[in-house]
mmCIF file as gemmi writes it, N, C-alpha and C atoms, coordinates in Angstrom:
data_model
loop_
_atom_site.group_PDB
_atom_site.id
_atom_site.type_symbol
_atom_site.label_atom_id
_atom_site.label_alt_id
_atom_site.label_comp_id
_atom_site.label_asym_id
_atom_site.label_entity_id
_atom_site.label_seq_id
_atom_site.pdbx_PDB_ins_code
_atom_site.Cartn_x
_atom_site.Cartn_y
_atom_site.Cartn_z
_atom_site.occupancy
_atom_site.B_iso_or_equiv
_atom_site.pdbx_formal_charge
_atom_site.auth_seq_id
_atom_site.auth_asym_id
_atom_site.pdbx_PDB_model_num
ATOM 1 N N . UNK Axp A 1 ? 115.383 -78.249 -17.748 1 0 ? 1 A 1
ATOM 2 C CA . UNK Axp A 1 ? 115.672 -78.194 -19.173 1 0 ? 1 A 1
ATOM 3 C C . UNK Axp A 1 ? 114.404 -77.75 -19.904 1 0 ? 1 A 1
ATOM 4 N N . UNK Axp A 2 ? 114.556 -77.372 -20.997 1 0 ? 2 A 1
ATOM 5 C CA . UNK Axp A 2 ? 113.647 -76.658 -21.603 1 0 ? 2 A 1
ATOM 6 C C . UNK Axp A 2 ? 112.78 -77.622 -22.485 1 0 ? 2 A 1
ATOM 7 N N . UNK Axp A 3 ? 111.544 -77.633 -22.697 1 0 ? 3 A 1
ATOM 8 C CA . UNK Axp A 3 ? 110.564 -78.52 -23.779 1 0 ? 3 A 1
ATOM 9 C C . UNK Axp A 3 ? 111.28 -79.062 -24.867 1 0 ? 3 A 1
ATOM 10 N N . UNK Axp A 4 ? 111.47 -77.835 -25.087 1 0 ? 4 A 1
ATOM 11 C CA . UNK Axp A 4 ? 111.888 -78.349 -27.12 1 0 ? 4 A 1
ATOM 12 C C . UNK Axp A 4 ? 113.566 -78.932 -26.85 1 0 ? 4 A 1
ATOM 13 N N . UNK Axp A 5 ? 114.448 -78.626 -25.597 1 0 ? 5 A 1
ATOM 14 C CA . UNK Axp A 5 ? 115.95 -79.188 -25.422 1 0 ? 5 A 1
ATOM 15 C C . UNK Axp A 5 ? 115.43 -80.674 -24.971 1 0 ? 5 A 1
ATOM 16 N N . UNK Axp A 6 ? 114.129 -80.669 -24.125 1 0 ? 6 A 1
ATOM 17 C CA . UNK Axp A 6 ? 113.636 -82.434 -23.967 1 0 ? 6 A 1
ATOM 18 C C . UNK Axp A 6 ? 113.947 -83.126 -25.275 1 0 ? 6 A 1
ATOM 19 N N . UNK Axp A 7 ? 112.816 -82.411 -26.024 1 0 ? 7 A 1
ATOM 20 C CA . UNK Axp A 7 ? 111.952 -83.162 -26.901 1 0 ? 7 A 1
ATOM 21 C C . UNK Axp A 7 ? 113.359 -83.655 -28.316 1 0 ? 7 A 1
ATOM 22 N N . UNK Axp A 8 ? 114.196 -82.291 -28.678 1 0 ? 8 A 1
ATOM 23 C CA . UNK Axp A 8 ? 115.152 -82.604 -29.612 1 0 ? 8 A 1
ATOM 24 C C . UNK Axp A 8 ? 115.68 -83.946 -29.239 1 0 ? 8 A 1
ATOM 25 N N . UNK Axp A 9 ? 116.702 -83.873 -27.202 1 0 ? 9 A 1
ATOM 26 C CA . UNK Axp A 9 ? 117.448 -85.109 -26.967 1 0 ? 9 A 1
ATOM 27 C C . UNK Axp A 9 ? 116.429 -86.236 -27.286 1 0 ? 9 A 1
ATOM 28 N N . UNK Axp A 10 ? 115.052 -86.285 -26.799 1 0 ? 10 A 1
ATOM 29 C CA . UNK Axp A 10 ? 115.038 -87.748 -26.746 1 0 ? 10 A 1
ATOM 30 C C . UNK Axp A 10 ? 114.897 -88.289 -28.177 1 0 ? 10 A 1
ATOM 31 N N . UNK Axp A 11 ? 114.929 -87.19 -29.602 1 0 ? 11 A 1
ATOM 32 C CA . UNK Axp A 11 ? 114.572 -87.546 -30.902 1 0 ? 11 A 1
ATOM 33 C C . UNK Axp A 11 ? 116.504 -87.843 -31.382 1 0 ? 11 A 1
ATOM 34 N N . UNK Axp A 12 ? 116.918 -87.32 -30.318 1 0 ? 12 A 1
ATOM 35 C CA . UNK Axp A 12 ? 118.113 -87.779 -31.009 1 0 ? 12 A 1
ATOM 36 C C . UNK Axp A 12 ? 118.764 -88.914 -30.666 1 0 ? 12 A 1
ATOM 37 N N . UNK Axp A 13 ? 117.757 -89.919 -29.607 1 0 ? 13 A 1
ATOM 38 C CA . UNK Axp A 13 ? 118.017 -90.979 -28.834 1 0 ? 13 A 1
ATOM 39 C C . UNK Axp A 13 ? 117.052 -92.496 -29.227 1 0 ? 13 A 1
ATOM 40 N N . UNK Axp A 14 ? 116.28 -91.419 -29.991 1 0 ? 14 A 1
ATOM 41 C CA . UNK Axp A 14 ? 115.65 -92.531 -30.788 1 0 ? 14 A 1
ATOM 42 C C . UNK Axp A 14 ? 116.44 -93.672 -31.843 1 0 ? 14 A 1
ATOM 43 N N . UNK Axp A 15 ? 116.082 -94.911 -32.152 1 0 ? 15 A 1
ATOM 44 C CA . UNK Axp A 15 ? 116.926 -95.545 -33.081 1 0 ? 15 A 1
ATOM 45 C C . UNK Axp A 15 ? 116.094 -95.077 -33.91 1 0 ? 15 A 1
ATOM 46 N N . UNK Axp A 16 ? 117.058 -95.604 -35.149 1 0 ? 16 A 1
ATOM 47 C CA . UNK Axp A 16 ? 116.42 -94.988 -36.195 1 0 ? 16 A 1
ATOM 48 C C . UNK Axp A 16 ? 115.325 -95.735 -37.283 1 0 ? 16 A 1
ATOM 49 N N . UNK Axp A 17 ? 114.623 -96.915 -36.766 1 0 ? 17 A 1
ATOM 50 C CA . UNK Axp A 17 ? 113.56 -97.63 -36.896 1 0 ? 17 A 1
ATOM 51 C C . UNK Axp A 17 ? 112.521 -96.558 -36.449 1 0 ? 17 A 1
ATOM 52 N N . UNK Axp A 18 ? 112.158 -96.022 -35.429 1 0 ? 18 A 1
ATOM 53 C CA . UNK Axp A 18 ? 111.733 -94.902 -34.97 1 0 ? 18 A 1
ATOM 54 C C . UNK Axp A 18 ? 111.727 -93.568 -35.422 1 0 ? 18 A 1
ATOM 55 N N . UNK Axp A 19 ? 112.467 -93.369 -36.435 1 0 ? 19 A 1
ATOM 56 C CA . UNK Axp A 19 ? 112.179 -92.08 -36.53 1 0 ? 19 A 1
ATOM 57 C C . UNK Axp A 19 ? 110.88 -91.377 -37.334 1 0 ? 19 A 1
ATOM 58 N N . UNK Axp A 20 ? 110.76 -92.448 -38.001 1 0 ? 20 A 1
ATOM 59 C CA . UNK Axp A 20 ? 109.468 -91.908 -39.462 1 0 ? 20 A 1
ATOM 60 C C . UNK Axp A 20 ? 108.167 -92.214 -38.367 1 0 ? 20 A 1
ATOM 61 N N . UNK Axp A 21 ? 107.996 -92.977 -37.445 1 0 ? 21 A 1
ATOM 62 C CA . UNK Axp A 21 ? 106.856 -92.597 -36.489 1 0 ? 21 A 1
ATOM 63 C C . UNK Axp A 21 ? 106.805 -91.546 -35.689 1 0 ? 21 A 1
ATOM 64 N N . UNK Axp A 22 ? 107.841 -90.84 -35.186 1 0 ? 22 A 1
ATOM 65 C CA . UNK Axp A 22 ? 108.049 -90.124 -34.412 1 0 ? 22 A 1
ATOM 66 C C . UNK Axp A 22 ? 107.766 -89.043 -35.57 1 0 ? 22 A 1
ATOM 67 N N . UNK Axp A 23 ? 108.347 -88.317 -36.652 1 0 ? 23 A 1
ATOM 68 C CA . UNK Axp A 23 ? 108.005 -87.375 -37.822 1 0 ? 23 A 1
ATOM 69 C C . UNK Axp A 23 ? 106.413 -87.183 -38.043 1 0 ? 23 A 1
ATOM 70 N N . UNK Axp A 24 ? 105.904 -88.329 -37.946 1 0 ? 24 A 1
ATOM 71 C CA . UNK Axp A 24 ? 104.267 -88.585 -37.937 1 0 ? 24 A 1
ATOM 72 C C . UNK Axp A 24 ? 103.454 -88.058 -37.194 1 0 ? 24 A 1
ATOM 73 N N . UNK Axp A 25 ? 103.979 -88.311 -36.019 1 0 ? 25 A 1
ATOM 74 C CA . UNK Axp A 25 ? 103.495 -88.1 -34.699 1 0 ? 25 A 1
ATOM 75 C C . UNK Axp A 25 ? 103.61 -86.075 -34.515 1 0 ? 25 A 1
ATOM 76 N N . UNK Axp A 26 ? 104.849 -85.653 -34.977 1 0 ? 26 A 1
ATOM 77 C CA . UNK Axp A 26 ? 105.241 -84.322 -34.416 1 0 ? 26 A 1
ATOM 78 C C . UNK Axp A 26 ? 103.81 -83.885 -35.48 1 0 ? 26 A 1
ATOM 79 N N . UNK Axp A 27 ? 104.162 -84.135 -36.891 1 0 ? 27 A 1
ATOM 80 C CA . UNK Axp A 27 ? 103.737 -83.619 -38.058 1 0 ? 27 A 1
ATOM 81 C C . UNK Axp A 27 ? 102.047 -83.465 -38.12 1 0 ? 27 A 1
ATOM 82 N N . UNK Axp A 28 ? 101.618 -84.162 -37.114 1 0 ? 28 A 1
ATOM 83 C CA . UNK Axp A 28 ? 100.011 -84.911 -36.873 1 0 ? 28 A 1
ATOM 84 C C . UNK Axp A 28 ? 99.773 -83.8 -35.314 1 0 ? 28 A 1
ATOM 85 N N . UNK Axp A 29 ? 100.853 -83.544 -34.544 1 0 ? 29 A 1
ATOM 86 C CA . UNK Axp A 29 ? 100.376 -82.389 -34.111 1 0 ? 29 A 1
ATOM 87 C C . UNK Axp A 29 ? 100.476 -81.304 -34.034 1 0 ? 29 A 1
ATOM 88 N N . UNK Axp A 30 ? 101.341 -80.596 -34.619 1 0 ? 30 A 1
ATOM 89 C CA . UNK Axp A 30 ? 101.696 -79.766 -35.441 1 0 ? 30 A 1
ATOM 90 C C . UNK Axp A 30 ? 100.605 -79.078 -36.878 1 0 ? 30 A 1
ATOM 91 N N . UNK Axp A 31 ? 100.005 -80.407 -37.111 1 0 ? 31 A 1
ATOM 92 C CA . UNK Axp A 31 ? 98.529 -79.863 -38.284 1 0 ? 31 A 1
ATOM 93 C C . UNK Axp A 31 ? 97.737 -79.776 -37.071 1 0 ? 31 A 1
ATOM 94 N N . UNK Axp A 32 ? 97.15 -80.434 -35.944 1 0 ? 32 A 1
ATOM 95 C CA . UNK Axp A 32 ? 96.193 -80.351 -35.229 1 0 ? 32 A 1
ATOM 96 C C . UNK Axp A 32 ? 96.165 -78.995 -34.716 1 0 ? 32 A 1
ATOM 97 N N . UNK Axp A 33 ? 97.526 -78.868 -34.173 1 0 ? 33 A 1
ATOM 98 C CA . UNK Axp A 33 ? 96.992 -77.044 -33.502 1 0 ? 33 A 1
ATOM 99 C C . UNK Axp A 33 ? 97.233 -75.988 -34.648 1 0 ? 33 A 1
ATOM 100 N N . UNK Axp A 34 ? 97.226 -75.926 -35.808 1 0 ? 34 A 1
ATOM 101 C CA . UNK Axp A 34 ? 96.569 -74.887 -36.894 1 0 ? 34 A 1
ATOM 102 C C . UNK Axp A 34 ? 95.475 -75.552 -37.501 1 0 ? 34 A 1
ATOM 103 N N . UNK Axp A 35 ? 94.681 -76.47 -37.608 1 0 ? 35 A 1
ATOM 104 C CA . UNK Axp A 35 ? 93.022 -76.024 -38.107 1 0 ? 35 A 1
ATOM 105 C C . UNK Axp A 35 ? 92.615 -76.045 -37.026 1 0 ? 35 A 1
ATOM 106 N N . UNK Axp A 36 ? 91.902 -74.818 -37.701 1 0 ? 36 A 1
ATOM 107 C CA . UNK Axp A 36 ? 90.545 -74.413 -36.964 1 0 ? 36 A 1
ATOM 108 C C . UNK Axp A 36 ? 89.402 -75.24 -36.288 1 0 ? 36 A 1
ATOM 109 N N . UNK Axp A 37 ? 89.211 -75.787 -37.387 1 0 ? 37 A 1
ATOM 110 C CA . UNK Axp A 37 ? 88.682 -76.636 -36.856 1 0 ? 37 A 1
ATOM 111 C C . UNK Axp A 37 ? 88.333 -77.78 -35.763 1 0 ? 37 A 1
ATOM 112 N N . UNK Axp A 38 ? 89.552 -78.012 -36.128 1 0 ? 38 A 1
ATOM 113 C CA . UNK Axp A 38 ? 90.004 -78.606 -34.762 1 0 ? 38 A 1
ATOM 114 C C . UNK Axp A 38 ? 90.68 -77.856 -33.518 1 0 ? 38 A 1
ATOM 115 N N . UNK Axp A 39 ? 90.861 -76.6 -33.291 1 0 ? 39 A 1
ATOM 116 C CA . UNK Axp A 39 ? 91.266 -76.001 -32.329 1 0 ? 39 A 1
ATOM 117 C C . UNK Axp A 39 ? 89.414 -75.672 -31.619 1 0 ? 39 A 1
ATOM 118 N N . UNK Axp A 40 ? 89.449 -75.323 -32.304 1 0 ? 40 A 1
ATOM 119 C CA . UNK Axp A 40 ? 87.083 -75.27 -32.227 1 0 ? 40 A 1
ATOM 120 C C . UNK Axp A 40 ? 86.723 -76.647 -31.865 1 0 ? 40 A 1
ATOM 121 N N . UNK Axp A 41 ? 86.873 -77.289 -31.881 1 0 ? 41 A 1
ATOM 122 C CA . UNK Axp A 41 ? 86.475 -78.87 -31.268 1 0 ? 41 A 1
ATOM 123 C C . UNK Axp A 41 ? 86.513 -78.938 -29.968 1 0 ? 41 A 1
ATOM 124 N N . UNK Axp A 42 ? 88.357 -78.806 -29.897 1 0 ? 42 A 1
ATOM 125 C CA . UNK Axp A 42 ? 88.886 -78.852 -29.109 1 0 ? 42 A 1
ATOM 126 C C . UNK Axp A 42 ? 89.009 -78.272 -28.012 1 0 ? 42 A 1
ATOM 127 N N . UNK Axp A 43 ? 87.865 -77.026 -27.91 1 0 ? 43 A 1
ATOM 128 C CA . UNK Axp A 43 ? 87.665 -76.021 -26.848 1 0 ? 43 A 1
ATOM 129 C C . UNK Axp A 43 ? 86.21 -75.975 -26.569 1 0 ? 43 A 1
ATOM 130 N N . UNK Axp A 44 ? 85.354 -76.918 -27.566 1 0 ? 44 A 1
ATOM 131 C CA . UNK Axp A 44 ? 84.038 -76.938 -27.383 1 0 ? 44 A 1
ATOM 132 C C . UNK Axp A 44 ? 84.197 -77.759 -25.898 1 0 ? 44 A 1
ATOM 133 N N . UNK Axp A 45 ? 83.111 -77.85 -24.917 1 0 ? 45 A 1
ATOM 134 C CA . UNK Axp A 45 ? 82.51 -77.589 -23.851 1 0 ? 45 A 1
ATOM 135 C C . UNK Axp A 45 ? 81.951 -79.37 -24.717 1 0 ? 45 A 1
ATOM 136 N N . UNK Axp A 46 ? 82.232 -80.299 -23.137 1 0 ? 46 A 1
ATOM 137 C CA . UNK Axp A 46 ? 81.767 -81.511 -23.477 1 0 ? 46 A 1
ATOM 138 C C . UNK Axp A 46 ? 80.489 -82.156 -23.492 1 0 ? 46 A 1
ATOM 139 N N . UNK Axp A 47 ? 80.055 -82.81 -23.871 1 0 ? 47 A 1
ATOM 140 C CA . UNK Axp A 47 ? 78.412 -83.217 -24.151 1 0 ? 47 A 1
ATOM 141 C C . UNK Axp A 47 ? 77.606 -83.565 -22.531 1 0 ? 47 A 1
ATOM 142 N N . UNK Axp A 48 ? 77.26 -82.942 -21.544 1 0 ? 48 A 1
ATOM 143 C CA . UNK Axp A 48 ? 76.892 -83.122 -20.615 1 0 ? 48 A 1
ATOM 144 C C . UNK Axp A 48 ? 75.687 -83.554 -20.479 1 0 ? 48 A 1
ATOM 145 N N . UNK Axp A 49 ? 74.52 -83.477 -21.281 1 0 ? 49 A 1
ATOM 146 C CA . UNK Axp A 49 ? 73.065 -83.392 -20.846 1 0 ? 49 A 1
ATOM 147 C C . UNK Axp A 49 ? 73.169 -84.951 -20.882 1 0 ? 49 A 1
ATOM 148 N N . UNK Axp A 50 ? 71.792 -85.055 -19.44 1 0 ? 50 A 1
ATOM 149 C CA . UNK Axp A 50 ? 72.027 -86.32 -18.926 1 0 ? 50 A 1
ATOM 150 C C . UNK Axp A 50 ? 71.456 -87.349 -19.901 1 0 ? 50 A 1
ATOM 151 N N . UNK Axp A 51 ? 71.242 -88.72 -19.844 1 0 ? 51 A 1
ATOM 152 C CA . UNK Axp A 51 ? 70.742 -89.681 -20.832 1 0 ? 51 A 1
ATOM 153 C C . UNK Axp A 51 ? 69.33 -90.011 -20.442 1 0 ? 51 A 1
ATOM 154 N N . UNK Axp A 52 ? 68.354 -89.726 -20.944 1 0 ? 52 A 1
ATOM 155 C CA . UNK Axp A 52 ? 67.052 -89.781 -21.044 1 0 ? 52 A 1
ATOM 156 C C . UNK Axp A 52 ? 66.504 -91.448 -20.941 1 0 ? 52 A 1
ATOM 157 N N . UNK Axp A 53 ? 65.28 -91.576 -20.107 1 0 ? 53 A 1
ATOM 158 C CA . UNK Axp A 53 ? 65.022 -92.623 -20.02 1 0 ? 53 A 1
ATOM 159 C C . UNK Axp A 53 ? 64.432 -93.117 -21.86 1 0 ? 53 A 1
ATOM 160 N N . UNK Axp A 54 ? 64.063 -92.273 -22.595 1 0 ? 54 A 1
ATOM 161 C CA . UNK Axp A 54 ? 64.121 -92.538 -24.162 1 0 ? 54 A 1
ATOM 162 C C . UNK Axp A 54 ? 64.886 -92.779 -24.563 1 0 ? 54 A 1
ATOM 163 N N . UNK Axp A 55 ? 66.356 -92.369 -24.078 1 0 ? 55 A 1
ATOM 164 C CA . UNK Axp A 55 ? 67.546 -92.798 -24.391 1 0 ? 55 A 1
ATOM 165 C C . UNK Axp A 55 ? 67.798 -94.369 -24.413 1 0 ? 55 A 1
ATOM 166 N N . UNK Axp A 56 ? 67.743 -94.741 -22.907 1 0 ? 56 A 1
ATOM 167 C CA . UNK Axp A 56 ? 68.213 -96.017 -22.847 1 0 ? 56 A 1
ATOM 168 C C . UNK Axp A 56 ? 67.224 -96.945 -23.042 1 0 ? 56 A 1
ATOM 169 N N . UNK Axp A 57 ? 65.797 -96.297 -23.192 1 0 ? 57 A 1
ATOM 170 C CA . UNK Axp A 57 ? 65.187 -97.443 -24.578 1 0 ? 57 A 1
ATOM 171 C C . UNK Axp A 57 ? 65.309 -97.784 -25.692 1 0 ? 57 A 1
ATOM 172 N N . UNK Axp A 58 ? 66.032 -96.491 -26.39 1 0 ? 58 A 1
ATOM 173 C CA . UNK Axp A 58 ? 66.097 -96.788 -27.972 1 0 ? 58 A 1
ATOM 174 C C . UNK Axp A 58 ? 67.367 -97.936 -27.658 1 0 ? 58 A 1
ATOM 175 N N . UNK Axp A 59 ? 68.352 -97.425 -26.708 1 0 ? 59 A 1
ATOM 176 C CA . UNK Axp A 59 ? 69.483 -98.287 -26.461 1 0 ? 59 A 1
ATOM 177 C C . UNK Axp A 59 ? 69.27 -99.395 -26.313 1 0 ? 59 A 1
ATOM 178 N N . UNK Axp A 60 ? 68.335 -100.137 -25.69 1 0 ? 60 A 1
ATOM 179 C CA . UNK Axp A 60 ? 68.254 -101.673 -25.866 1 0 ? 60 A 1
ATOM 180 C C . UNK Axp A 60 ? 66.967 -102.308 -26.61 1 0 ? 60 A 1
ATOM 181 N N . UNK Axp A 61 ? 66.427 -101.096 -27.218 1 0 ? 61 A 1
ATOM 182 C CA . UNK Axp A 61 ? 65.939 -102.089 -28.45 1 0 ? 61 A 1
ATOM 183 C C . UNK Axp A 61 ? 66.712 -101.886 -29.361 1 0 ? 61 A 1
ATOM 184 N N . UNK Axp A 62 ? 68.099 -101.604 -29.256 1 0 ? 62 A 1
ATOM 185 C CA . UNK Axp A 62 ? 68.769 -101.612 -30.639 1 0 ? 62 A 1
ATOM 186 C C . UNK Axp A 62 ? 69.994 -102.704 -30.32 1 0 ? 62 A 1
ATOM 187 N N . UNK Axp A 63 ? 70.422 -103.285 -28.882 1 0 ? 63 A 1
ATOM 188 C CA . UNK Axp A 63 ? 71.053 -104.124 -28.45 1 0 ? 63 A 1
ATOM 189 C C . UNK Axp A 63 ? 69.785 -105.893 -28.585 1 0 ? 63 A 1
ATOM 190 N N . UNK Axp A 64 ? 68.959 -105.525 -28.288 1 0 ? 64 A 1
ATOM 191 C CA . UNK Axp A 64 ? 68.018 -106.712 -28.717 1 0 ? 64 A 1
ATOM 192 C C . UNK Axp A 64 ? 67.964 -107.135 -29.883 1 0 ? 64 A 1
ATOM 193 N N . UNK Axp A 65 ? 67.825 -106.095 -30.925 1 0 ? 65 A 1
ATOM 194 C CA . UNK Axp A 65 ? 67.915 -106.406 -32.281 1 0 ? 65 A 1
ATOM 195 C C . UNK Axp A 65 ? 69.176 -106.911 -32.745 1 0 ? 65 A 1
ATOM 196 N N . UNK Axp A 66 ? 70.05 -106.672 -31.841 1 0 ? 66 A 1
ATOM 197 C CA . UNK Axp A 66 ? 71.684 -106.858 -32.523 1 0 ? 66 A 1
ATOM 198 C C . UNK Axp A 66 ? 71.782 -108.048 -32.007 1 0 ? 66 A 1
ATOM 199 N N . UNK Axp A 67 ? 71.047 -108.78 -30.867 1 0 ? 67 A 1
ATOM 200 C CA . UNK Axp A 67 ? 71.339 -109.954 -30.189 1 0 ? 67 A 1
ATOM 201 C C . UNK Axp A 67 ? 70.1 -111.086 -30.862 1 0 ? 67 A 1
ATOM 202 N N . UNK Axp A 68 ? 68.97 -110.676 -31.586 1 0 ? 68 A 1
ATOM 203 C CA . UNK Axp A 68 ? 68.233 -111.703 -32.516 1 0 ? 68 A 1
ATOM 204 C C . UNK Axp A 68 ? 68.902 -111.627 -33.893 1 0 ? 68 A 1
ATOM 205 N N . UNK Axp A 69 ? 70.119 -110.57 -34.334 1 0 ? 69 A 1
ATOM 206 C CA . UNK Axp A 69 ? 70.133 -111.226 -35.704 1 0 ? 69 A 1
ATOM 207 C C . UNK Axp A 69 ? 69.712 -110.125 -36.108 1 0 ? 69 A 1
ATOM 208 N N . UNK Axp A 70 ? 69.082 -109.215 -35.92 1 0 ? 70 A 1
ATOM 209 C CA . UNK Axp A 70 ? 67.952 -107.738 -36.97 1 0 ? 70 A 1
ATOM 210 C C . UNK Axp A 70 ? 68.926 -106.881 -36.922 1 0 ? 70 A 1
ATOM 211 N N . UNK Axp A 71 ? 69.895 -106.921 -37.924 1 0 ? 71 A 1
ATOM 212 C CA . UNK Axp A 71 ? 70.812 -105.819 -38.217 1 0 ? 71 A 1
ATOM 213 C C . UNK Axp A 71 ? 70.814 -105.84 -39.879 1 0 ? 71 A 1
ATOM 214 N N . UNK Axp A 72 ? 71.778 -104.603 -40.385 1 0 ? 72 A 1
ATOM 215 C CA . UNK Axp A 72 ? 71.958 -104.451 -41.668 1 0 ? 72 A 1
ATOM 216 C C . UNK Axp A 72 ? 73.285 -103.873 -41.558 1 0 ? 72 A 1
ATOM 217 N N . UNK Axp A 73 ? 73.821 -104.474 -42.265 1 0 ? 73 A 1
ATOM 218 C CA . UNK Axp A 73 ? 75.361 -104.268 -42.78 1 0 ? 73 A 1
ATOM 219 C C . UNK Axp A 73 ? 75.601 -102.977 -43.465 1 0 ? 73 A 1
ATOM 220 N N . UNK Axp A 74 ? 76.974 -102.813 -43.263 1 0 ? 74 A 1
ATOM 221 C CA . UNK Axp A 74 ? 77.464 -101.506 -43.338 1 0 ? 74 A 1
ATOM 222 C C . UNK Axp A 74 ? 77.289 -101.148 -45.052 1 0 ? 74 A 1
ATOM 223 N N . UNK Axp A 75 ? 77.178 -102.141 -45.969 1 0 ? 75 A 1
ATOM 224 C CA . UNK Axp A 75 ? 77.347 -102.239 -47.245 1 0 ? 75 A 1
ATOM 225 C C . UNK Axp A 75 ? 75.694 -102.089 -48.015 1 0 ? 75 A 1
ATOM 226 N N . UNK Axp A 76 ? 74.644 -102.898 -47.07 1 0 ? 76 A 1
ATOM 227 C CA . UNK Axp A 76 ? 73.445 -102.753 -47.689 1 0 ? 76 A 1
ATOM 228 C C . UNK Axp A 76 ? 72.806 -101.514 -46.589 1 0 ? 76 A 1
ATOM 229 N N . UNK Axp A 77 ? 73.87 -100.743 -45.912 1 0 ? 77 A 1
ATOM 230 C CA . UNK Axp A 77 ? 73.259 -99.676 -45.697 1 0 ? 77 A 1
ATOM 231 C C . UNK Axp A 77 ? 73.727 -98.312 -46.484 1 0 ? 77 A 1
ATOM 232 N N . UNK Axp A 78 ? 74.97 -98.718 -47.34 1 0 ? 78 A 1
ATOM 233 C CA . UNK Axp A 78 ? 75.457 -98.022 -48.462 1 0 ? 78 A 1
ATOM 234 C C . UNK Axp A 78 ? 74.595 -97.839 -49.453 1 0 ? 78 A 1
ATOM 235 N N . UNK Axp A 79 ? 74.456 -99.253 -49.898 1 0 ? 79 A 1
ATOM 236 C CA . UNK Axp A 79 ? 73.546 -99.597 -50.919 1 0 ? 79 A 1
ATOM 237 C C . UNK Axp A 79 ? 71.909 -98.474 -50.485 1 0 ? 79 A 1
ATOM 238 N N . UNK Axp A 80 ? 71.365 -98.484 -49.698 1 0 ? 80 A 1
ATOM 239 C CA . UNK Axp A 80 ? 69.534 -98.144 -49.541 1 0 ? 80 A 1
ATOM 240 C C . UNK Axp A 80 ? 70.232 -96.769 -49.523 1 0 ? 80 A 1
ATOM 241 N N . UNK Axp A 81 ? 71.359 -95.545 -49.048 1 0 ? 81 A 1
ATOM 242 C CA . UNK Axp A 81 ? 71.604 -94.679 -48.882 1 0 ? 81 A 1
ATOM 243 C C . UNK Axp A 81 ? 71.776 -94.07 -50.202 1 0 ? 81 A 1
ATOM 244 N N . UNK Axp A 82 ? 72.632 -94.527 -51.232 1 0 ? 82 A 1
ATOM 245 C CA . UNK Axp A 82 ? 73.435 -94.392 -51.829 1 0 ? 82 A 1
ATOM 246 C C . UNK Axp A 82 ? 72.471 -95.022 -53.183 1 0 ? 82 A 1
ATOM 247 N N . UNK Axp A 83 ? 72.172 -95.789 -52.862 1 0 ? 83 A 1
ATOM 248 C CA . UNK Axp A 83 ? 71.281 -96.494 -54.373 1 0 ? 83 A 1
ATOM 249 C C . UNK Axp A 83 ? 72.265 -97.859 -54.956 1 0 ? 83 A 1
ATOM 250 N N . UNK Axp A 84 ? 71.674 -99.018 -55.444 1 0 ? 84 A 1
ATOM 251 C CA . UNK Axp A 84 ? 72.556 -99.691 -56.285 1 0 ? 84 A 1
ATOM 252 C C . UNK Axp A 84 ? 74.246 -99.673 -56.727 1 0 ? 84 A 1
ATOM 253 N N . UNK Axp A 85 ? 74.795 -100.281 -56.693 1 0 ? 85 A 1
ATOM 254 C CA . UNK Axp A 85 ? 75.91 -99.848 -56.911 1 0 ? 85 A 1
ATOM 255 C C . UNK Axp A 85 ? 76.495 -100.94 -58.526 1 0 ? 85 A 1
């Protein structure tokens, strides 16, 4: 059977609690494959280069800090970015 003869039956087998997710779902990929943007993402070549031993230092002095307490919230990092609110 053909894709779209799948895809119609099983939308016509759906209850109909289901259908406005399923509309979502088509409609969400259906925008994905016309932008550009995201078709360009989506063909970019994945992040390979290996993780640097600088890497996994910054990585656990930033897990140390998160495990004494030395963090800043998502809001007073709004705030110093952004200025006063």
């Amino acid at each position: 059977m053909e894709e779209r003869q799948v895809l119609h039956s099983l939308v016509d087998e759906l209850p109909d609690d289901d259908l406005v997710a399923a509309r979502r779902f088509l409609e969400y990929l259906r925008f994905r494959s016309q932008d550009p943007l995201r078709v360009l993402l989506d063909g970019a070549p994945i992040d390979d280069e290996p993780t640097t031993e600088e890497d996994l230092a910054a990585i656990r002095e930033g897990r140390a800090d998160q495990t004494q307490g030395e963090v800043v919230s998502h809001e007073e990092v709004e705030r110093l970015l952004l200025g006063s609110k």
